[in-house]
KOLKOLTOR-489004 format. One record per atom (N, C-alpha, C): residue in three letters; x, y, z. Coordinates in steps of 0.02 Angstrom, whole numbers, padded with zeros to 5 digits, always signed. Atoms other than C-alpha are relative to their C-alpha. Layout:
residues N
ALAXYZ/...
END
This chain:
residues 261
UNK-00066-00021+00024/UNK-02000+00503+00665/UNK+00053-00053+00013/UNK-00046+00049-00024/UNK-01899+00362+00754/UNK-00021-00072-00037/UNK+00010+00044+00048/UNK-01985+00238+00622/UNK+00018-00011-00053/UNK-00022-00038+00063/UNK-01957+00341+00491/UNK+00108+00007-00010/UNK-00064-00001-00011/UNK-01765+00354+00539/UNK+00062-00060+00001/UNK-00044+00038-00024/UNK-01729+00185+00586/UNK-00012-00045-00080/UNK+00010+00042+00060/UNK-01797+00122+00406/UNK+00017+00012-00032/UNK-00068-00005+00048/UNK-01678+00226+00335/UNK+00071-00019+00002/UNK-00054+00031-00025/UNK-01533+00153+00416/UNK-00015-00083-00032/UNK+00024+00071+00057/UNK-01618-00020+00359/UNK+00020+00005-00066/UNK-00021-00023+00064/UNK-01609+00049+00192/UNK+00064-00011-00024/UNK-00053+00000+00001/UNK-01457+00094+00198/UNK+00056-00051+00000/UNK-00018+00046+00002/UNK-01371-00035+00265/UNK-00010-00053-00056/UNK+00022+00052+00071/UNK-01453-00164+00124/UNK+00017+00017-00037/UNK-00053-00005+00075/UNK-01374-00078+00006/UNK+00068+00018+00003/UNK-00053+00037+00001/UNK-01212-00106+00074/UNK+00009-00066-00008/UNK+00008+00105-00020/UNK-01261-00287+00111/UNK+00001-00020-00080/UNK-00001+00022+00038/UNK-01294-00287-00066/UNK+00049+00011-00059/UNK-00054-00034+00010/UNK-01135-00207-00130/UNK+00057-00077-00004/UNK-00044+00068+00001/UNK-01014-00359-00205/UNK+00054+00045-00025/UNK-00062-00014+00037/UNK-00846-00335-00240/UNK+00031-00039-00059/UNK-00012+00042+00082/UNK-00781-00376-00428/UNK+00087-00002+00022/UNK-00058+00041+00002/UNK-00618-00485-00406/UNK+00045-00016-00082/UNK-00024+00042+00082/UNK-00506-00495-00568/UNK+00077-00018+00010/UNK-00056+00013-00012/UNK-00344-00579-00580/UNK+00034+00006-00082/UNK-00013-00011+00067/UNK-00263-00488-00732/UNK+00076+00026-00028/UNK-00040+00002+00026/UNK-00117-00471-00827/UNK+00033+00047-00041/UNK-00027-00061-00010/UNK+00012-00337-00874/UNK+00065-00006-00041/UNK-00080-00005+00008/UNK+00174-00287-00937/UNK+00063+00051+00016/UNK-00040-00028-00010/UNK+00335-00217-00886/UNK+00062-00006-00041/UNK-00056+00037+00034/UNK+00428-00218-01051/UNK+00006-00059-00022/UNK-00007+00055+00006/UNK+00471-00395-01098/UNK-00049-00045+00057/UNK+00010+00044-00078/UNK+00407-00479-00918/UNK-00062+00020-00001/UNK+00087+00006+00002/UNK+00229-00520-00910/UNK-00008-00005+00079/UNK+00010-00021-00077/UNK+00172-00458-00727/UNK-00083-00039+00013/UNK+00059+00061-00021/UNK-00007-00553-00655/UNK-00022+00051+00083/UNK+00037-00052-00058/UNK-00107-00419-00538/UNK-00049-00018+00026/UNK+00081+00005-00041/UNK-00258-00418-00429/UNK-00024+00061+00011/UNK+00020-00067+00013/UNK-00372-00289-00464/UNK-00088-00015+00026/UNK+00074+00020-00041/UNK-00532-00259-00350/UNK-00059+00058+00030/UNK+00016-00069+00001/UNK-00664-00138-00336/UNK-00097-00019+00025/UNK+00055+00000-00035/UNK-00841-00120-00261/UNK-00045+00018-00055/UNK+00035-00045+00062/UNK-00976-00130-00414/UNK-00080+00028+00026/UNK+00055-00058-00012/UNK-01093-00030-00307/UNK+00014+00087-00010/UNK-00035-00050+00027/UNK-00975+00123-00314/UNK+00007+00020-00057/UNK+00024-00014+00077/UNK-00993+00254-00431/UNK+00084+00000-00020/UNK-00067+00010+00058/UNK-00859+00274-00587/UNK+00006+00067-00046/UNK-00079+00046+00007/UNK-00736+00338-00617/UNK+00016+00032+00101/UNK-00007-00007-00077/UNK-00673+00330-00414/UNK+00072-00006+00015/UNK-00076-00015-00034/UNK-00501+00368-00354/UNK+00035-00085+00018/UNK-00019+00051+00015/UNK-00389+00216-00358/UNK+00072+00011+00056/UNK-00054+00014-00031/UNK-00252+00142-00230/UNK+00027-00067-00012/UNK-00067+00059+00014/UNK-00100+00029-00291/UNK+00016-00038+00087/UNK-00011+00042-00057/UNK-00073-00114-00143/UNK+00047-00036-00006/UNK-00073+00037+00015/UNK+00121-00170-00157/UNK+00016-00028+00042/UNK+00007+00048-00054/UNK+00147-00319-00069/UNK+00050-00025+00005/UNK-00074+00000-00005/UNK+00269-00369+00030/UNK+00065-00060-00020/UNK-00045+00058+00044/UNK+00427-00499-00006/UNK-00004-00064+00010/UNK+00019+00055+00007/UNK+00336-00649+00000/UNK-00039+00013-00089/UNK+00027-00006+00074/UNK+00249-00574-00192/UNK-00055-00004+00011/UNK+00063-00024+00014/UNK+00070-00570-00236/UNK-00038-00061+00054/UNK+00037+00057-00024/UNK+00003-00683-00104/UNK-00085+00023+00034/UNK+00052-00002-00040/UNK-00162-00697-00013/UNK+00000+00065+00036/UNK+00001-00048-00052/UNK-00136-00577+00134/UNK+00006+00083-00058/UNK-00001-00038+00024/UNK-00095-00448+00010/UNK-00068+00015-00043/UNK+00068+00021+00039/UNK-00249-00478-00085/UNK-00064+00022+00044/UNK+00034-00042-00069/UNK-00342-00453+00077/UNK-00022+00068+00024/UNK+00006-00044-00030/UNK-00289-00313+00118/UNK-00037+00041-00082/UNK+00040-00025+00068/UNK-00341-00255-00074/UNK-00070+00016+00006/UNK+00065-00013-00023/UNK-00510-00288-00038/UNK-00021+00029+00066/UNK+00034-00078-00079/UNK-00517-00187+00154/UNK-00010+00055-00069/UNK+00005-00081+00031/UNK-00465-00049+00029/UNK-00049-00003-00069/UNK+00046+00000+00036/UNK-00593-00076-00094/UNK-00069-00003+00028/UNK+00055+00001-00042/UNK-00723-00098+00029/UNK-00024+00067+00026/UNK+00008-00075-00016/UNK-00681+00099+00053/UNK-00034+00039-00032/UNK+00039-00051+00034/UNK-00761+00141-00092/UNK+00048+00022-00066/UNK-00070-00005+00057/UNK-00580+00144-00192/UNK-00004-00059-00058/UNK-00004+00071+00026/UNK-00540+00041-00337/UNK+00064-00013+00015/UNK-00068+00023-00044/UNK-00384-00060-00279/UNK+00039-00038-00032/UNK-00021+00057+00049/UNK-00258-00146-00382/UNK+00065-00012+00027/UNK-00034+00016-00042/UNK-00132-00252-00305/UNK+00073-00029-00052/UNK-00045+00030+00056/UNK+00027-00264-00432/UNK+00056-00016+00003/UNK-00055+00046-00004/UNK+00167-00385-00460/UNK+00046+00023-00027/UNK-00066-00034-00013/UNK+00324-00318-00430/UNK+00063-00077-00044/UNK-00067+00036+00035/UNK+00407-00508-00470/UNK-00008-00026-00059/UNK+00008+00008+00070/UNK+00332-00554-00634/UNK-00052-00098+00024/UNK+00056+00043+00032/UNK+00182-00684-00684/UNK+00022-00075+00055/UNK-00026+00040-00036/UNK+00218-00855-00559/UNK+00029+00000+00042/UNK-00071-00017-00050/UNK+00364-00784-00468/UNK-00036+00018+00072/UNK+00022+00014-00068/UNK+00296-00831-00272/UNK+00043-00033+00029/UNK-00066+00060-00055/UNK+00437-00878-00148/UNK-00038-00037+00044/UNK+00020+00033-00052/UNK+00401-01017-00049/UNK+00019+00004+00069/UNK-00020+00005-00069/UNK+00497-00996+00074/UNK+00033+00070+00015/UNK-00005-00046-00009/UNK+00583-00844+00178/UNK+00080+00015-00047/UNK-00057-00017+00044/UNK+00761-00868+00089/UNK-00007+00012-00064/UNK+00011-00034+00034/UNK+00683-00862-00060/UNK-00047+00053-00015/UNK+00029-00089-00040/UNK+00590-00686-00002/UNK+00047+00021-00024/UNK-00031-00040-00022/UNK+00737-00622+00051/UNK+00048+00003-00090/UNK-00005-00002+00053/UNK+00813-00678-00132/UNK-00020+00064-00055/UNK+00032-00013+00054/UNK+00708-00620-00239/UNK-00019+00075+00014/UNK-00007-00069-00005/UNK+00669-00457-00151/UNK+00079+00029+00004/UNK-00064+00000+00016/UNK+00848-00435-00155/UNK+00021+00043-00063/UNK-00020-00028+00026/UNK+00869-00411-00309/UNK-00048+00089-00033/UNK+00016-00047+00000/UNK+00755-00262-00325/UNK+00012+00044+00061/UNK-00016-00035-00033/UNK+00798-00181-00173/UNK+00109+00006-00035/UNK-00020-00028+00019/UNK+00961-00175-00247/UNK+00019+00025-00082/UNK+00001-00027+00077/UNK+00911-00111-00433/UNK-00058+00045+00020/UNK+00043-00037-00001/UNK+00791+00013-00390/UNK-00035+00032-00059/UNK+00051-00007+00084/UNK+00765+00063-00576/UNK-00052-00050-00006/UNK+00066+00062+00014/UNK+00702-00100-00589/UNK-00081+00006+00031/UNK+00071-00013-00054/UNK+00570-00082-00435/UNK-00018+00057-00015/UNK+00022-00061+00014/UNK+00547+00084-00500/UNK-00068-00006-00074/UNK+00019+00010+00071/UNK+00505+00025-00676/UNK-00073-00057+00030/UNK+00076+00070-00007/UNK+00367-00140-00608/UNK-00029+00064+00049/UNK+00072-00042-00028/UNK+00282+00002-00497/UNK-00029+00049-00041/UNK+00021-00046+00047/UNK+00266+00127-00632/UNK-00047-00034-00056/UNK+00032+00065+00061/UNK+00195-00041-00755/UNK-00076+00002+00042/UNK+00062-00019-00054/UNK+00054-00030-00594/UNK-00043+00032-00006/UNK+00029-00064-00003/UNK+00012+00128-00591/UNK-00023+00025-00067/UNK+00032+00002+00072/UNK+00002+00137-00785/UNK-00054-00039-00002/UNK+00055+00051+00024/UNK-00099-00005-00788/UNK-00092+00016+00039/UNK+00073-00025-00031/UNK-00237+00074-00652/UNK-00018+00070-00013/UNK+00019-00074+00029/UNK-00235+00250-00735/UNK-00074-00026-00038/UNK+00037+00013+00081/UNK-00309+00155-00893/UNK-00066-00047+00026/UNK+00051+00034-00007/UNK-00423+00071-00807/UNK-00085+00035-00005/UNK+00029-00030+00021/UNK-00597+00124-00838/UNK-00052+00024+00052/UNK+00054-00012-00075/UNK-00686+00146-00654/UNK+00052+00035+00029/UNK-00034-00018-00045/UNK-00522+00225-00594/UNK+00014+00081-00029/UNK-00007-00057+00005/UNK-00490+00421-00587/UNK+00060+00003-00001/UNK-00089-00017+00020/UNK-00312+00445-00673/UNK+00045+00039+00058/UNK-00024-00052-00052/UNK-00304+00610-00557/UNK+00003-00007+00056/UNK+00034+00006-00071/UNK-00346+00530-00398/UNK+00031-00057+00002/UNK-00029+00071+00006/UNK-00215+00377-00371/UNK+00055+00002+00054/UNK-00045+00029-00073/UNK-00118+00326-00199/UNK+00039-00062+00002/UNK-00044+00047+00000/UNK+00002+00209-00176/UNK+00038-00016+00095/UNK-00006-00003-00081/UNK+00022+00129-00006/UNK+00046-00086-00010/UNK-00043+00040+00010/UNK+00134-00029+00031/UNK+00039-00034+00079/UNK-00003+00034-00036/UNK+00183-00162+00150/UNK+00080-00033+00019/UNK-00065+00015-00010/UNK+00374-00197+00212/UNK+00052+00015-00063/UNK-00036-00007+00046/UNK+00469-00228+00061/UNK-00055+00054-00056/UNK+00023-00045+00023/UNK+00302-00155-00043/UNK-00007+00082+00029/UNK+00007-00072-00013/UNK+00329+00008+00051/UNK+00053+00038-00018/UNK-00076-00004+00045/UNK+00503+00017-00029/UNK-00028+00041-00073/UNK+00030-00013+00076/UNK+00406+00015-00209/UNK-00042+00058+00004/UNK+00027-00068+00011/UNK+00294+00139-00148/UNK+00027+00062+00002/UNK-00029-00035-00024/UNK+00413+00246-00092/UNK+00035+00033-00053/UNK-00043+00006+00051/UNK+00522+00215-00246/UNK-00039+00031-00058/UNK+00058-00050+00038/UNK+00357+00262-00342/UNK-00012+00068+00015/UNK+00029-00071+00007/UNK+00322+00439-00282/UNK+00087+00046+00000/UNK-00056-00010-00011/UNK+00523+00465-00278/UNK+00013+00007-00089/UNK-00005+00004+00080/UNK+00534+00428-00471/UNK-00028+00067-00024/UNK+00045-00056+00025/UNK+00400+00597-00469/UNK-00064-00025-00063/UNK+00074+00051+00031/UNK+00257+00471-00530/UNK-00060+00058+00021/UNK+00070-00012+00000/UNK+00092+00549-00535/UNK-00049-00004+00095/UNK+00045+00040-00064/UNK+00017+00494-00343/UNK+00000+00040+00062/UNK+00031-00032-00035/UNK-00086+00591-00232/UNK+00037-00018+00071/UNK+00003+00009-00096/UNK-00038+00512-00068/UNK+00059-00083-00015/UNK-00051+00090-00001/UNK+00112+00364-00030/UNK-00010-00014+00070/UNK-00007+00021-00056/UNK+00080+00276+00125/UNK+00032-00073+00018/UNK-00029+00044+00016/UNK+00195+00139+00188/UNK-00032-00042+00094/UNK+00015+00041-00048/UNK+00145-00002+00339/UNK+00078-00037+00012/UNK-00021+00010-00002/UNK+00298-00048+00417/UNK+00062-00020-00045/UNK-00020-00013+00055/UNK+00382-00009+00252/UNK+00097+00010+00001/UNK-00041-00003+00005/UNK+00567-00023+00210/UNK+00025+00086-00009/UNK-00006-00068+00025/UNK+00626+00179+00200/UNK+00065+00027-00037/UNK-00063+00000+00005/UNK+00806+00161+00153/UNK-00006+00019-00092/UNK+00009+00027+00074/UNK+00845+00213-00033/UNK+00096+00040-00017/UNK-00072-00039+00020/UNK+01015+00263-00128/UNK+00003+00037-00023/UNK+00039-00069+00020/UNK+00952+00424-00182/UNK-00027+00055+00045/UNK+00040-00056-00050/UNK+00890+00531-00032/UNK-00015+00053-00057/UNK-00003-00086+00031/UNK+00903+00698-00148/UNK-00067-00011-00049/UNK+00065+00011+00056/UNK+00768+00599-00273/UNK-00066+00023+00059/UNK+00100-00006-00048/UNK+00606+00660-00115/UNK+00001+00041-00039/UNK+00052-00065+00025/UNK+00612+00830-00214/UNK-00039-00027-00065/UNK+00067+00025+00051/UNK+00512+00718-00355/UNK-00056-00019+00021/UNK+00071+00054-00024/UNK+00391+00655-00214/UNK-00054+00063-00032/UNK+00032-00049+00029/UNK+00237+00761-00310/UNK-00058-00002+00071/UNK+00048+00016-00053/UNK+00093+00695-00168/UNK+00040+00008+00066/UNK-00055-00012-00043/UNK+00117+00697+00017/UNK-00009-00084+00038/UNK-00032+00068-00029/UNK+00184+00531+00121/UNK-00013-00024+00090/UNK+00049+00013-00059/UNK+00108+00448+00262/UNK+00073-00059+00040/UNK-00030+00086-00007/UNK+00239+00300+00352/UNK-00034-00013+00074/UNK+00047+00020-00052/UNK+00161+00204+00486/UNK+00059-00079+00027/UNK-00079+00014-00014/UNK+00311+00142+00580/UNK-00005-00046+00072/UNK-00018+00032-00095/UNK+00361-00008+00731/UNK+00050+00052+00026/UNK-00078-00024-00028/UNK+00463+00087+00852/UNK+00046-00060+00025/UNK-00051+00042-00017/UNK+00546-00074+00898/UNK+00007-00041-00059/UNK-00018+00066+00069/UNK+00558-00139+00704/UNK+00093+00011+00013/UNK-00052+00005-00006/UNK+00718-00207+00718/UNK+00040+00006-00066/UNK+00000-00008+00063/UNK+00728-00217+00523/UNK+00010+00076-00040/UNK-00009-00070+00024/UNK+00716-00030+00503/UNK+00040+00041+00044/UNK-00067-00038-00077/UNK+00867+00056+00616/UNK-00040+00066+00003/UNK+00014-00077-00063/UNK+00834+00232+00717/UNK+00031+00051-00077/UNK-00049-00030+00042/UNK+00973+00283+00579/UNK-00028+00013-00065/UNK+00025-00042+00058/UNK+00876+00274+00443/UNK-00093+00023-00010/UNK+00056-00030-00009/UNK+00718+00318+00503/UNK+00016+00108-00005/UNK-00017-00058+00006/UNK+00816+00485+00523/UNK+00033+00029-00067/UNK-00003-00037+00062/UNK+00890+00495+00357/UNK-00055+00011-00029/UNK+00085-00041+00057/UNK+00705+00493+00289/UNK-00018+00044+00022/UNK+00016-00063-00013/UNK+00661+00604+00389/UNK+00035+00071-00037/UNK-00044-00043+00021/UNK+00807+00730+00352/UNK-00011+00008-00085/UNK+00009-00021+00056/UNK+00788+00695+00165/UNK-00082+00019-00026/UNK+00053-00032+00003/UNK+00599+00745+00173/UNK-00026+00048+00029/UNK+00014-00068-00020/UNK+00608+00890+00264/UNK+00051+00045-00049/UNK-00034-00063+00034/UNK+00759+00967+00150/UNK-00042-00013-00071/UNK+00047-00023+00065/UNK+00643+00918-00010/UNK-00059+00035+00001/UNK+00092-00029-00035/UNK+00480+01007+00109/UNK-00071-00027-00050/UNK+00067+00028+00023/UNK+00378+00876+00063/UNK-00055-00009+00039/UNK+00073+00027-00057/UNK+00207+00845+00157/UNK-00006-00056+00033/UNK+00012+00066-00011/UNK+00249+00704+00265/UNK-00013+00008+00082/UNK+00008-00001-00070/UNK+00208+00640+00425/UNK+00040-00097+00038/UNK-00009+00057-00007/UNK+00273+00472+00510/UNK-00028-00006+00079/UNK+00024+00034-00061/UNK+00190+00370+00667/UNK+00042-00052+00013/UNK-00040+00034-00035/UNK+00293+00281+00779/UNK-00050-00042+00066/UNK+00040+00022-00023/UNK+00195+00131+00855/UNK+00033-00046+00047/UNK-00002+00023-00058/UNK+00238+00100+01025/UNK+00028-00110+00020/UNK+00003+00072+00007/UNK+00314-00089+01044/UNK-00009-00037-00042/UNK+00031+00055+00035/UNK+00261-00149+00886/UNK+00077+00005-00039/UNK-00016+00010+00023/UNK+00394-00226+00786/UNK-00001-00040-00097/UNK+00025-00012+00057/UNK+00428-00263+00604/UNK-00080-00053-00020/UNK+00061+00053+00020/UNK+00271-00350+00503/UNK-00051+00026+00053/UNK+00059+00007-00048/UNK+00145-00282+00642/UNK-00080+00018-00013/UNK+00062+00043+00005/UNK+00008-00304+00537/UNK-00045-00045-00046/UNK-00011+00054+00020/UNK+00027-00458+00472/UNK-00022-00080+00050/UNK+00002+00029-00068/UNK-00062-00583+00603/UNK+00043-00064-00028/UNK-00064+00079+00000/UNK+00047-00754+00507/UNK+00048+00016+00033/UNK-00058-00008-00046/UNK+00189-00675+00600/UNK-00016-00015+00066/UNK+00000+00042-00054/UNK+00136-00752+00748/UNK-00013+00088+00054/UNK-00011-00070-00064/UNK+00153-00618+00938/UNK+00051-00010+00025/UNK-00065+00016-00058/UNK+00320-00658+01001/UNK+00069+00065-00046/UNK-00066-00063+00023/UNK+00413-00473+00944/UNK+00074-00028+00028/UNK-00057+00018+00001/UNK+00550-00561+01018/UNK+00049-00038-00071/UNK-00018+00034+00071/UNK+00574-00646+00849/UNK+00029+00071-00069/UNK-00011-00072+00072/UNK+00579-00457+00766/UNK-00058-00004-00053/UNK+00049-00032+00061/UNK+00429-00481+00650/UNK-00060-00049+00030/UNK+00058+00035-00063/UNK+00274-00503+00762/UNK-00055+00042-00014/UNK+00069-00015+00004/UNK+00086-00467+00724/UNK-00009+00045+00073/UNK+00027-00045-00055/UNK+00018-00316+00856/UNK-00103+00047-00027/UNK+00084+00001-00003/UNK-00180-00309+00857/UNK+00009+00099+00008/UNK+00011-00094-00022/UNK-00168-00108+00929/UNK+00035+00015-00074/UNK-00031-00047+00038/UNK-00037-00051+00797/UNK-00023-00011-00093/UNK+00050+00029+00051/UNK-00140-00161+00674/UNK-00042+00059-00040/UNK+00067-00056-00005/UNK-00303-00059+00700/UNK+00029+00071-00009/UNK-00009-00089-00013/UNK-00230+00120+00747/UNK+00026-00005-00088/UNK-00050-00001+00070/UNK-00107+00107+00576/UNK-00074+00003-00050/UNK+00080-00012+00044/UNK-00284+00060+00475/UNK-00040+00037+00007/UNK+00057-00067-00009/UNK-00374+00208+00546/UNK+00037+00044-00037/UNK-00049-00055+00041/UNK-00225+00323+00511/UNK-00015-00009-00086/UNK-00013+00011+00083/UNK-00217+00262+00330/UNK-00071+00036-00025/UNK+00043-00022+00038/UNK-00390+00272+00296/UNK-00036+00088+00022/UNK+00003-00090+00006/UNK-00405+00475+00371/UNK+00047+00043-00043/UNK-00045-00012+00057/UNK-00230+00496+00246/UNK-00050+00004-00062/UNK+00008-00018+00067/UNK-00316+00444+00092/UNK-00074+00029-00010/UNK+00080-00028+00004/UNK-00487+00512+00158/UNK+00010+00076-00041/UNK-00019-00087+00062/UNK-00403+00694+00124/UNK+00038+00005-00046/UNK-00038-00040+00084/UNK-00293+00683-00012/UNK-00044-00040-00028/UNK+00047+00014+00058/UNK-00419+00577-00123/UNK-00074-00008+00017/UNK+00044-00004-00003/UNK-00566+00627-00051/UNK-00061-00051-00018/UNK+00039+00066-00001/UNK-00649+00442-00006/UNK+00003-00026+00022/UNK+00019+00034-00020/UNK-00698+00342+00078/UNK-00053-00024+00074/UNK+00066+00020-00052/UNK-00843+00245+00207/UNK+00039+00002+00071/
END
């Protein structure tokens, strides 16, 4: 029996081992403005499989965001990681970040309109379950996600990683349709006490399904390891709030979209 047991675990395993992930770097529109996505998905997983949008934060479609695309495709999700600044548009540097997210943090139609171009674009996709679609999001991308289930978009589950929460609308949560996960530094210096409490307040008077985690010492970016460890700086990589935050997430979209390894 203990032969028989351990050669199914063999098994098993090998056909993860043999499980590749399909990488595409594809192209979009929002209106006039030609958008440039990363869309990534496990072609051992069956089809059609519940799908999570990966909005990345105000550096634009870079690497690390891409990354994290594939953890979440590695779940068993298909994962599509979409460009909020349009086709090229990558700041080099942090002033132009802070720029360029700028001007969508203050046009929120706008950021409303390139996450909805997203989320259209991974409905239609043909391995992804229209009905079954999350939207999770990284500093400034937790803004867009936010801004996405706020619009009353379609999306099972919004979860945000050290996510901007601030919007000029509180009264828009009674459109959140899914329920909302945030996964929060208690010492982000970037996100005040003040408006950690207006989100709160405006998602309990819309009685939406949310929950927020408050992670002990970690400040903004904490899990992001290029940010270096010196929280004295305000945006500092934390290994614990890293991990715990990536467990949380993936027991969130385990129950509302029923998936993942």
């Amino acid at each position: 029996m203990k032969y028989i047991f351990a050669l199914a675990l063999v098994v098993l395993f090998s056909t993860f081992a043999q499980a590749k992930l399909v990488e595409e770097t594809v192209e979009y529109k929002d209106g006039e403005t030609t958008l440039e996505g990363y869309l990534v998905y496990d072609d051992e997983a069956g089809s059609p499989r519940p799908g999570v949008l990966v909005f990345h934060e105000w550096w634009g479609l870079n690497d690390y965001i891409k990354r994290r695309a594939r953890d979440i495709a590695s779940l068993g999700y298909i994962a599509f990681a979409p460009d909020v600044y349009g086709k090229g548009v990558r700041p080099a540097n942090s002033d132009g970040a802070r720029k360029e997210a700028g001007k969508y943090m203050k046009d929120r139609k706008l950021l409303r309109s390139r996450a909805a171009a997203g989320l259209d674009f991974l409905k239609k996709n043909k391995h992804a379950d229209p009905e079954k679609i999350a939207a999770i999001g990284y500093c400034f991308g937790g803004a867009a996600a936010l801004e996405l289930a706020r619009s009353g978009a379609p999306v099972a589950a919004t979860a945000t990683f050290h996510g901007v929460l601030n919007t000029p609308d509180p009264e828009d949560a009674k459109n959140i349709k899914g329920s909302v996960l945030v996964l929060h530094g208690a010492a982000d210096p970037s996100v005040k006490p003040a408006e950690v409490q207006s989100f709160q307040e405006a998602m309990n008077k819309a009685g939406v399904d949310w929950q927020l985690i408050s992670y002990g010492g970690a400040v903004h970016g904490f899990t992001n390891p290029a940010n270096g460890t010196d929280p004295a700086k305000g945006v500092a990589y934390n290994e614990k709030a890293d991990k715990r935050s990536w467990e949380a997430m993936k027991d969130f979209l385990g129950e509302k979209l029923g998936q993942g390894r």
